[in-house]
C-alpha positions in Angstrom: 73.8 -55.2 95.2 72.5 -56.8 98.8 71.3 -60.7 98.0 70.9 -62.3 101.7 70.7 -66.0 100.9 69.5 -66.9 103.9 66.3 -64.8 102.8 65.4 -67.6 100.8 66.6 -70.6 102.0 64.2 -73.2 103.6 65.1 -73.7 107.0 65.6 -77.4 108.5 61.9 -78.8 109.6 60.2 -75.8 108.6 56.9 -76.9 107.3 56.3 -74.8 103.7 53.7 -73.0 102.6 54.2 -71.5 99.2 51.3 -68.8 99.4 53.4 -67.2 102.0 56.9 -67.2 99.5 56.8 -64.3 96.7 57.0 -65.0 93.5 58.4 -61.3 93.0 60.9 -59.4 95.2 62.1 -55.9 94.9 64.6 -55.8 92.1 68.1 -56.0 93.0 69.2 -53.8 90.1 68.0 -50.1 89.0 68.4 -51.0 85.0 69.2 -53.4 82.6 72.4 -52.4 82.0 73.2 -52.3 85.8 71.7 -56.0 85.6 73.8 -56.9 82.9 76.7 -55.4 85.3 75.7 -57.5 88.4 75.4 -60.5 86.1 78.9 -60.1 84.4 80.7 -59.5 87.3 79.2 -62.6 89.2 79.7 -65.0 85.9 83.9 -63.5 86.0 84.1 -64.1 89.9 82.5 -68.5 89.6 84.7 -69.0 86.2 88.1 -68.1 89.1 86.7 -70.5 91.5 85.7 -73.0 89.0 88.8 -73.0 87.9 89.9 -73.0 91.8 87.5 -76.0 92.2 88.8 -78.2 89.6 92.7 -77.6 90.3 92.3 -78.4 94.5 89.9 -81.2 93.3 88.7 -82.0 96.5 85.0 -80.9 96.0 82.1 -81.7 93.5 79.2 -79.2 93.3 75.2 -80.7 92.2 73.0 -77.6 91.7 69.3 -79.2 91.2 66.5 -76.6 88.9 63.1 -77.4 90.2 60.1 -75.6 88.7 56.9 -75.5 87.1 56.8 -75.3 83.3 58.1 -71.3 82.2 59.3 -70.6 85.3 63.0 -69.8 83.2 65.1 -73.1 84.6 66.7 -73.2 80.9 67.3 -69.4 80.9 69.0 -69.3 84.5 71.1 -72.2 83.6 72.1 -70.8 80.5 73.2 -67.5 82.0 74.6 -67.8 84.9 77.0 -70.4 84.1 78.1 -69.0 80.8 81.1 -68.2 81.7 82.1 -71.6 83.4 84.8 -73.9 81.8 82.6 -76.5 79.8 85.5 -79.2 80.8 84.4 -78.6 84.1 80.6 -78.6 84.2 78.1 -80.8 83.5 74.0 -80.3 82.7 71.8 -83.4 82.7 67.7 -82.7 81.7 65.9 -85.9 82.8 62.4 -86.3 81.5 60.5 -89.8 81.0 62.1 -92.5 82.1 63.4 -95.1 79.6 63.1 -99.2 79.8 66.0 -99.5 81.3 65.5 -96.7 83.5 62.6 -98.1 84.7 64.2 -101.5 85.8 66.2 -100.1 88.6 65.3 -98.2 91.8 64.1 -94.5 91.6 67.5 -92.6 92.2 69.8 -94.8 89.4 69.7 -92.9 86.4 70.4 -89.4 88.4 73.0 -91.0 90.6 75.3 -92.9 87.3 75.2 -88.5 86.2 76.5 -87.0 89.8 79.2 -84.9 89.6 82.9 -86.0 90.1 85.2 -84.2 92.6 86.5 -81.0 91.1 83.1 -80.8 88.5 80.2 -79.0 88.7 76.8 -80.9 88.0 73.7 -79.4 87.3 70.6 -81.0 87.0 67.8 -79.7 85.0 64.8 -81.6 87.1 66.2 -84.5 89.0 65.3 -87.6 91.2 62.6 -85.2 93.0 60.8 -85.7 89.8 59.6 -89.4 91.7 58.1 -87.1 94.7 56.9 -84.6 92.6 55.2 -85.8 89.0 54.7 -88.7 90.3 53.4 -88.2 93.1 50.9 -86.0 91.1 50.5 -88.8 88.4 50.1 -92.2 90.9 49.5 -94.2 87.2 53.5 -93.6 86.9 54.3 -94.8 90.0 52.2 -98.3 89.3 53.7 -98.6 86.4 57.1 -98.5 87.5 57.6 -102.6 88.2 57.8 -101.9 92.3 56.2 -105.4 93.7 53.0 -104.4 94.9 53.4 -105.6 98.9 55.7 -102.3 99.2 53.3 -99.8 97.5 51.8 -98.4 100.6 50.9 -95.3 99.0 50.2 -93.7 102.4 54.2 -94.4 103.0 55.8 -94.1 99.6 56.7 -90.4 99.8 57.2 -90.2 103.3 59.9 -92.8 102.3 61.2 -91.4 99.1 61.8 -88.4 101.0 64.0 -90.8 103.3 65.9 -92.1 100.4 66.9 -88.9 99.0 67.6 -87.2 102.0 70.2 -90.4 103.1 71.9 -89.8 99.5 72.2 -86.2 99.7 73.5 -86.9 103.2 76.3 -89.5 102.6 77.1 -87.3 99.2 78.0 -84.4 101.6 80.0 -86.5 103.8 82.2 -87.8 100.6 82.6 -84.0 99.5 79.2 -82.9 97.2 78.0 -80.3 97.8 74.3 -79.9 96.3 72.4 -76.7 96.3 69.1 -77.0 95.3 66.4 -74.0 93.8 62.7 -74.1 93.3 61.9 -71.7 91.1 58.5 -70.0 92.5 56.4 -68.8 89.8 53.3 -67.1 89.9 50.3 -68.8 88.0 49.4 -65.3 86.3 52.8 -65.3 85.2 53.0 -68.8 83.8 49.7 -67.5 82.0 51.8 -64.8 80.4 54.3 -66.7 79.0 52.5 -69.2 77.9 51.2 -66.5 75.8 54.1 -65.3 74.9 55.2 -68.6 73.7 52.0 -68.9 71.1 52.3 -65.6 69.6 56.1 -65.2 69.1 57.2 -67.6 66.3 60.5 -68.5 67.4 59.5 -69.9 70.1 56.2 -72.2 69.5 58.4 -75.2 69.8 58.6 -74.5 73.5 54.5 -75.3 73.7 52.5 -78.2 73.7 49.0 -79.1 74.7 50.3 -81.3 77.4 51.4 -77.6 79.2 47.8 -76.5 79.5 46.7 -79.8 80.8 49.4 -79.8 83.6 48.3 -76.5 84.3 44.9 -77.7 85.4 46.9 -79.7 88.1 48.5 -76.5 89.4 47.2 -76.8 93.0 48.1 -80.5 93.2 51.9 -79.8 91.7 52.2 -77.0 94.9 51.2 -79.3 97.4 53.5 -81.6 96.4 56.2 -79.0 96.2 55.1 -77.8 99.7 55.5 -81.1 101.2 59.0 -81.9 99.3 60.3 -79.1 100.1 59.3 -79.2 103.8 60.5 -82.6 104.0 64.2 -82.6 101.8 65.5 -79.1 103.1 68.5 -80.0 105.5 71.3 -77.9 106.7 73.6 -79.5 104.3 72.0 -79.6 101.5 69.2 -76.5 101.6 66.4 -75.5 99.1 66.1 -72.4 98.1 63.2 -70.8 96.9 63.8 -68.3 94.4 60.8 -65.8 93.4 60.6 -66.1 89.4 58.5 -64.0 88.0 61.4 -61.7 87.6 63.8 -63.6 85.2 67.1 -61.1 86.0 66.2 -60.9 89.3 66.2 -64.7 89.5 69.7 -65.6 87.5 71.3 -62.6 90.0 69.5 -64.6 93.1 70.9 -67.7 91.8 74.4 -66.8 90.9 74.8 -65.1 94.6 73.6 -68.3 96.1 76.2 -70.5 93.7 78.9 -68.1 94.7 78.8 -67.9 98.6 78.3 -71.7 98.6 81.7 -71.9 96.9 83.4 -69.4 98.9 82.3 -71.2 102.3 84.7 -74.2 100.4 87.7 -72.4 101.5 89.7 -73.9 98.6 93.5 -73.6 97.7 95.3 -74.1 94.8 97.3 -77.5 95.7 101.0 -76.7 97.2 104.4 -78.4 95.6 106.3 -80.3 98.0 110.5 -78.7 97.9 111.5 -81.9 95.7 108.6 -80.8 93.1 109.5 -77.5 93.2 113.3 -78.2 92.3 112.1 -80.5 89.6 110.1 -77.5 88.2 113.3 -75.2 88.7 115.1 -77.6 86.8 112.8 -78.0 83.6 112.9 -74.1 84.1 116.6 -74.2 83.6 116.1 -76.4 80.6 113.6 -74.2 78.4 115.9 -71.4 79.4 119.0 -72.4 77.5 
């Protein structure tokens, strides 16, 4: 199995145009079982340098799920880190804000979850939810308590965009590193499981009317993903945009990314000074007799 990262990573400054990603890629594996294969062999390689991660404790890891509704955020989450040391990971949903919320600036309740060093975070939506449903829904955003001198909403986003690129910026300098994935599903294929969701029993509770009317809002939702992700892809801290119509081909996209961003970490287990070492020797000594 060949997964390029760089194949769908959103360069620095690029300007996006999401009619010219795919939604579907060639599949990386020949079967299921050979999926099933890739998948296990990825999920035993990131529980070792989880586990690597949380001894040299020097690093934290953010990954950030961005995605129109069905395009498999829960799914990818669920399997590619299945085999990751709960005591060392993390998954935050954030959906409406509460009162509270609501009283402080628009990156406070994501930045109180961010990961400490040696943890891995993951964030099912995040903070780009105030440049992204917002920015669809303005009525959120003038609802929000902001005094109304600084809602120039020809400037808003343009700063937003500021804000979070400054945070993700002094995050990497303090040792986060944040990897971030827009799931790119097709409208046809949102249509399916949509479908799928109504006629198979189990999983009704997944639907609501609300879906179908934020579908109507499709083109408005990809032009505000175009210009996020044109705007908050940096070198440090890129996008990548990962065709999902193809759920397996997705997680295996996904868990290649994870893994070659923790490689480039060029951790170590931590090294015992001589006077540790002795006093280990010595306990040894100890249990022996």
């Amino acid at each position: 199995m060949k997964i390029d990262p760089k194949d769908f990573r959103v360069p620095p400054g690029q300007k996006v145009e999401l009619d010219k990603w795919p939604t579907a890629v060639k599949p990386f594996y020949k079967s299921k079982k050979q999926y099933k294969k890739f998948l296990h062999e990825d999920i035993e390689e990131l529980s070792e340098l989880q586990r690597l991660l949380y001894a040299s404790n020097s690093y934290a890891v953010l990954l950030i799920f961005q995605a129109m509704d069905a395009a498999g955020k829960d799914g990818a989450i669920r399997h590619v880190m299945s085999g990751v040391n709960p005591q060392g990971c993390q998954v935050f949903s954030f959906k409406q804000p509460s009162a509270e919320e609501l009283e402080h600036d628009f990156l406070w309740r994501t930045t109180r979850r961010l990961p400490e060093r040696g943890r891995i975070g993951i964030f099912n939506r995040s903070y780009y939810e105030e440049v992204l449903i917002v920015r669809v829904h303005p009525e959120i955003l003038h609802s929000q308590g902001i005094p109304p001198t600084l809602l120039d909403e020809q400037a808003v986003w343009r700063e937003r965009y500021q804000s979070i690129v400054d945070l993700e910026n002094h995050l990497h300098r303090n040792g986060t590193r944040i990897i971030k994935f827009f799931l790119h599903l097709s409208k046809e294929e949102q249509r399916k499981r949509f479908l799928k969701r109504i006629d198979e029993p189990e999983k009704n509770w997944k639907f609501s009317l609300g879906d179908i009317e934020e579908r109507k809002l499709w083109d408005h939702y990809r032009k505000a993903y175009e210009a996020c992700l044109s705007a908050t892809s940096t070198s440090t801290s890129p996008w990548y945009v990962v065709p999902a119509d193809d759920k397996e081909n997705a997680r295996l996209i996904i868990s290649r990314v994870f893994l070659d961003t923790l490689k480039e970490l060029k951790m170590g287990y931590p090294e015992l000074t001589k006077a540790q070492r002795k006093e280990l020797q010595s306990i040894r000594k100890l249990l022996a007799e």
